[in-house]
N, C-alpha and C positions, 0 to 999 in steps of 0.2 A: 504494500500500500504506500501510496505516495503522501508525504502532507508537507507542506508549502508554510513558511512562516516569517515572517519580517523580525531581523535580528536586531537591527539597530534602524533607527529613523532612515527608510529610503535605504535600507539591505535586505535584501530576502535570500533565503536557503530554501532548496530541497533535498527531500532525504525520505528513502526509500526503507521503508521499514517493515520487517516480516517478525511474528511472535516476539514482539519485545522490543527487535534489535535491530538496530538502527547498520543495515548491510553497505547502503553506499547515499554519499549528503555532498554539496559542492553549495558552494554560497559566497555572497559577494554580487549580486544581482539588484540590479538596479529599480530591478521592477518585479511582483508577482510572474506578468508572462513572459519577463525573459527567463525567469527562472523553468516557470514550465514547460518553453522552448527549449532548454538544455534539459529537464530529464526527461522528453521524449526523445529527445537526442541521444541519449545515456540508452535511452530504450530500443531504439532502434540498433545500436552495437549491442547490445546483448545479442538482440533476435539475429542479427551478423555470425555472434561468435558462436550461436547452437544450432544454424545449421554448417556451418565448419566442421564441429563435432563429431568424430566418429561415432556412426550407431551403437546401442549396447545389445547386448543379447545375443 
């Protein structure tokens, strides 16, 4: 799950969080939608790097 927050006056972070734990965050964004312009970006290289992957099984 994604969640999006404003760090300091006019900073925003996101940060990808699963059961707890906070997996991957980058911040320093000037605005809400750049930030969420960068973790669909972030998202997009994931979905990159699993089909690279070799199959299991």
């Amino acid at each position: 799950m994604f969640t999006f927050r404003e760090t300091a006056p006019g900073t925003w972070r996101w940060s990808f969080v699963f059961r707890d734990q906070t997996l991957a965050h980058e911040e320093g964004f000037d605005s809400e939608r750049r930030a969420r312009a960068a973790a669909m970006v972030f998202v997009r290289d994931v979905g990159v790097a699993l089909k690279k992957m070799p199959a299991w099984g």
